[in-house]
N, CA, C and O of each residue as an XYZ file, in Angstrom:
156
protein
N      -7.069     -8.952     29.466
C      -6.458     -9.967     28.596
C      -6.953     -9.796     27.162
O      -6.239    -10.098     26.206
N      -7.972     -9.392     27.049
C      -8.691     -9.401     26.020
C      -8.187     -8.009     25.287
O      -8.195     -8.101     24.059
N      -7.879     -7.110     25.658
C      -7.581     -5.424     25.199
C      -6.314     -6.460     24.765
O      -6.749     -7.045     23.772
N      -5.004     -6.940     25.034
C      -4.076     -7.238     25.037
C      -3.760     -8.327     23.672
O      -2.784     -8.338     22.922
N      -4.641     -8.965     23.679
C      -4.913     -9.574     22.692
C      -5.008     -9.060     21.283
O      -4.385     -9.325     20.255
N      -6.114     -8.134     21.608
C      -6.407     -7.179     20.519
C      -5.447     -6.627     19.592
O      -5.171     -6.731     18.397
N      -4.787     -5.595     21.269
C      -3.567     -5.139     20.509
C      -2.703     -5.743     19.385
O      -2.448     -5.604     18.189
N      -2.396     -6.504     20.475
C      -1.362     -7.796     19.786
C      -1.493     -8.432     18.059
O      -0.638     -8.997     17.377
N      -2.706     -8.119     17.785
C      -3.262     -9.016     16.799
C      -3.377     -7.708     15.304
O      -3.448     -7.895     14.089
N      -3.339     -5.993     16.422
C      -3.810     -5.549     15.509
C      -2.020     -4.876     15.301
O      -1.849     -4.048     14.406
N      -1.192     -5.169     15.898
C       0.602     -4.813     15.503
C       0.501     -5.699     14.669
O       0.607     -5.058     13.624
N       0.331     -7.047     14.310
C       0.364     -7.999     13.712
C       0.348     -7.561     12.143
O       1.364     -7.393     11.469
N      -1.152     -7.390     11.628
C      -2.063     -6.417     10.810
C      -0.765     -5.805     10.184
O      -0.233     -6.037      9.098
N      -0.296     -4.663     11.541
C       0.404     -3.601     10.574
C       1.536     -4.470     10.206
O       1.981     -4.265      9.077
N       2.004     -5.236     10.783
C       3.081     -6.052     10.642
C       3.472     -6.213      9.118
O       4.393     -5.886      8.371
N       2.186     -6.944      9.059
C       2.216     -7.842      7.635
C       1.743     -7.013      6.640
O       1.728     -7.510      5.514
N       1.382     -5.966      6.752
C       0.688     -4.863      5.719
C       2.513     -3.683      5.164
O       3.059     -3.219      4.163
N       2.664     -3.755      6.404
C       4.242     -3.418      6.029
C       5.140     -4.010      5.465
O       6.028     -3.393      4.877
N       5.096     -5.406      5.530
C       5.890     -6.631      5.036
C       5.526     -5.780      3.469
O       6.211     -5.046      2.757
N       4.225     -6.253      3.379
C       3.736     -6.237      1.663
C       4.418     -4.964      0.963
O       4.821     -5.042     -0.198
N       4.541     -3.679      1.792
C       4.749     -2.612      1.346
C       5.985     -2.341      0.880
O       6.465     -1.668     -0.032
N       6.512     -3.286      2.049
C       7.935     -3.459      1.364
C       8.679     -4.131      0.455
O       9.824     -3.862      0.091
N       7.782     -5.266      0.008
C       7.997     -6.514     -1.122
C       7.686     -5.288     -2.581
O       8.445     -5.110     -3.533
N       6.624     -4.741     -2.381
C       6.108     -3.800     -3.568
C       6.871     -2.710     -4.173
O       6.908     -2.316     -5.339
N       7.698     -2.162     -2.720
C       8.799     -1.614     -3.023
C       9.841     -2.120     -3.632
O      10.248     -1.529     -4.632
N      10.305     -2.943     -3.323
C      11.697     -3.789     -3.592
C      11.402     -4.371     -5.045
O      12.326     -4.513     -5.845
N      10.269     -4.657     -5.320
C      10.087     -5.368     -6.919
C       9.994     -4.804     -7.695
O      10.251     -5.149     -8.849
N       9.415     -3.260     -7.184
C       9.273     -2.437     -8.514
C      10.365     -1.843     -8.487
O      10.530     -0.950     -9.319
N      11.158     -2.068     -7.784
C      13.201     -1.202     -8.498
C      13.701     -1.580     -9.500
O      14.496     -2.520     -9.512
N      13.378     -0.995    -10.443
C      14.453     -1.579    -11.235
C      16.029     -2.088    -11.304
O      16.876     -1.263    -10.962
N      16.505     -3.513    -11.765
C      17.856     -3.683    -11.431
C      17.582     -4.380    -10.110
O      18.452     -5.250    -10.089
N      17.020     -4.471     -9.232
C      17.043     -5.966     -8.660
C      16.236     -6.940     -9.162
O      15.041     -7.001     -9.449
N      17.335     -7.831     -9.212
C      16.863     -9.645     -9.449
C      16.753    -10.228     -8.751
O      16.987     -9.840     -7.606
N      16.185    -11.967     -9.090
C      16.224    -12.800     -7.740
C      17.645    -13.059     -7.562
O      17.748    -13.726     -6.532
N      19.020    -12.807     -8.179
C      19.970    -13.117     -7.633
C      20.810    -12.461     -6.683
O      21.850    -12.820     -6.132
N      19.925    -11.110     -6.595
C      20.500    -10.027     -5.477
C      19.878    -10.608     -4.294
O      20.498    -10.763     -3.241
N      18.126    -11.072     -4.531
C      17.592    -11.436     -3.118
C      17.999    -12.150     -2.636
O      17.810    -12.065     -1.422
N      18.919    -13.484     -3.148
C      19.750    -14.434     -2.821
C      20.928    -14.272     -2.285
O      21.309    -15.193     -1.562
N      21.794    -13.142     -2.459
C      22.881    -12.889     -1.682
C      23.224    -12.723      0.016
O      24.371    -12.482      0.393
């Protein structure tokens, strides 16, 4: 239960480390606005 947990917690991690990677991406494009993120 405990290995399982782990896991679980450490997909998570990449989860949200990917999230970021992708916000960092997307903001530094030039030519998107917040009114594209809104569509």
């Amino acid at each position: 239960m405990y290995e399982l947990c782990y896991c679980f917690d450490l997909k998570r991690k990449q989860l949200v480390q990917g999230m970021n990677f992708y916000l960092k991406v997307v903001t530094s494009i030039p030519g998107i606005d917040n009114h594209d993120a809104n569509a």
